[in-house]
Backbone as JSON, one array per atom type, in Angstrom:
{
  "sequence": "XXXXXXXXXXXXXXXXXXXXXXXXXXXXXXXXXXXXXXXXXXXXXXXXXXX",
  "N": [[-53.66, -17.07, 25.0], [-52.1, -20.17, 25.31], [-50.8, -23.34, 23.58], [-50.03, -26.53, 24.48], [-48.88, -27.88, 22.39], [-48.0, -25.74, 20.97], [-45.69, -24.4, 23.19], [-44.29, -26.2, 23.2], [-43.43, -26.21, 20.79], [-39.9, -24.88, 19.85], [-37.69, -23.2, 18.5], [-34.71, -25.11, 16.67], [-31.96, -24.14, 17.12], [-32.43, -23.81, 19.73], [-32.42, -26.42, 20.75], [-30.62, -27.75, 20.15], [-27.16, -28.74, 20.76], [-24.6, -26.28, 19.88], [-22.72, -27.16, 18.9], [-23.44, -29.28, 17.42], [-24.9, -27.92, 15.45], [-23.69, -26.21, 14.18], [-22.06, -28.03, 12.85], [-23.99, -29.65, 11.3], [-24.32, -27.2, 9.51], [-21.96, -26.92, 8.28], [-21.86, -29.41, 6.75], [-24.36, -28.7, 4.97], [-23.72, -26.49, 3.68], [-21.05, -27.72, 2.46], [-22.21, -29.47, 0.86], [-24.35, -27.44, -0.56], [-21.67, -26.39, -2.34], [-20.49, -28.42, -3.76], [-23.35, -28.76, -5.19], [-23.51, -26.2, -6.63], [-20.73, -26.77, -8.47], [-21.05, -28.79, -9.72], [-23.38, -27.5, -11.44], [-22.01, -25.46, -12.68], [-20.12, -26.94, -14.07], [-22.03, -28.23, -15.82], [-23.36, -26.33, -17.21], [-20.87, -25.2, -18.36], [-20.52, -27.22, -19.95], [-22.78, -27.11, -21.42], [-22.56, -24.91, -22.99], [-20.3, -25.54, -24.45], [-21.15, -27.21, -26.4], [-22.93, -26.26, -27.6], [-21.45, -24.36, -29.1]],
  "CA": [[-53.53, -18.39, 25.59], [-51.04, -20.54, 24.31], [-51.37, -24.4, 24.04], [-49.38, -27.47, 24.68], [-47.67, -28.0, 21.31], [-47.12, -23.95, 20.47], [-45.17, -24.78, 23.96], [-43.02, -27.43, 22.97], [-42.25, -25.79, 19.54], [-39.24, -24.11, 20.17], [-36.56, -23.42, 17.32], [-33.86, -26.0, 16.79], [-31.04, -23.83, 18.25], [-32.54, -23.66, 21.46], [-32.78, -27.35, 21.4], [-29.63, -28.09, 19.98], [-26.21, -28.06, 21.0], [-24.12, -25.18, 19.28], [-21.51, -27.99, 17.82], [-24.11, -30.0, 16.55], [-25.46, -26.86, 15.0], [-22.43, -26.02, 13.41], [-21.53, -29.62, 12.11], [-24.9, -29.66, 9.97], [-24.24, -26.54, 8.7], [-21.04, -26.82, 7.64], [-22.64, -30.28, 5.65], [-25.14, -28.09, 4.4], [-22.29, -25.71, 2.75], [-20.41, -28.67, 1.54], [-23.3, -30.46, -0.29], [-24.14, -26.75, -1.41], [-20.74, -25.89, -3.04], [-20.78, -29.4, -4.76], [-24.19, -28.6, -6.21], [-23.16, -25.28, -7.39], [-19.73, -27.04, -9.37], [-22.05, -29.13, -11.05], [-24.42, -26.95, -12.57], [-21.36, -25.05, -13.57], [-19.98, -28.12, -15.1], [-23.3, -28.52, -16.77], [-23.17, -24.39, -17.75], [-19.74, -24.97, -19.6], [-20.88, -28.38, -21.45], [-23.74, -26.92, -22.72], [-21.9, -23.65, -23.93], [-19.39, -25.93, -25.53], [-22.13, -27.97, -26.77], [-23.82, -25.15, -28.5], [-20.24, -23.65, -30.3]],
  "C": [[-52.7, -19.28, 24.67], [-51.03, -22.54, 24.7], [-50.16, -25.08, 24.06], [-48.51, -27.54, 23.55], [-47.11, -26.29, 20.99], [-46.08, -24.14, 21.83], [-44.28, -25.62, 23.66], [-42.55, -27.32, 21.46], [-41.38, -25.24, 19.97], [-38.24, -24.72, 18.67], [-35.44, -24.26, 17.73], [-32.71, -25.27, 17.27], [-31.14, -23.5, 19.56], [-33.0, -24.77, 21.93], [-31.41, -28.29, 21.46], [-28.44, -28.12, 20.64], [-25.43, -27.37, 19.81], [-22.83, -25.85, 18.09], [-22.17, -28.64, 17.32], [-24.68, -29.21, 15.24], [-24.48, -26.46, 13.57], [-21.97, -27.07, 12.2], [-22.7, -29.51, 10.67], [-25.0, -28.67, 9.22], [-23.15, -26.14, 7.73], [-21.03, -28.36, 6.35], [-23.0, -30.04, 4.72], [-24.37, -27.2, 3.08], [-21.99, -26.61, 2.07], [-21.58, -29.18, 0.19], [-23.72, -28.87, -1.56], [-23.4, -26.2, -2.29], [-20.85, -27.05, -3.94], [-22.17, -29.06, -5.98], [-23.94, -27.38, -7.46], [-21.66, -25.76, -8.75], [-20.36, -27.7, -10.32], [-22.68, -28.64, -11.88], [-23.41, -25.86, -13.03], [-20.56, -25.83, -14.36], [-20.83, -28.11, -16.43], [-23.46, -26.97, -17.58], [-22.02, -25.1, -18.7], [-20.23, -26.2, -20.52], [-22.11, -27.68, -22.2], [-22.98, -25.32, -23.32], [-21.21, -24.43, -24.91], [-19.91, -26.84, -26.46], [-22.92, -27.16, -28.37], [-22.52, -24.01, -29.85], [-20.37, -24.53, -31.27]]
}
């Protein structure tokens, strides 16, 4: 038996549209590649930190 809210969960691409979908994930990427340059920023200062 299955109730009212397990019913109206449904995953966000089957609530979404497919360009909206897209848009926040290509955000998601961006903000993640930025984080990753930073903490290799932060990687080479502290190597050059530590010579």
């Amino acid at each position: 038996m299955t109730t009212k809210t397990e019913e109206s969960r449904q995953p966000k691409i089957m609530t979404k549209p497919l360009p909206e979908i897209l848009d926040e994930l290509e955000n998601y990427i961006k903000r993640v590649e930025e984080a990753v340059r930073q903490a290799q920023a932060a990687a080479r200062e502290s190597r050059e930190a530590a010579a």
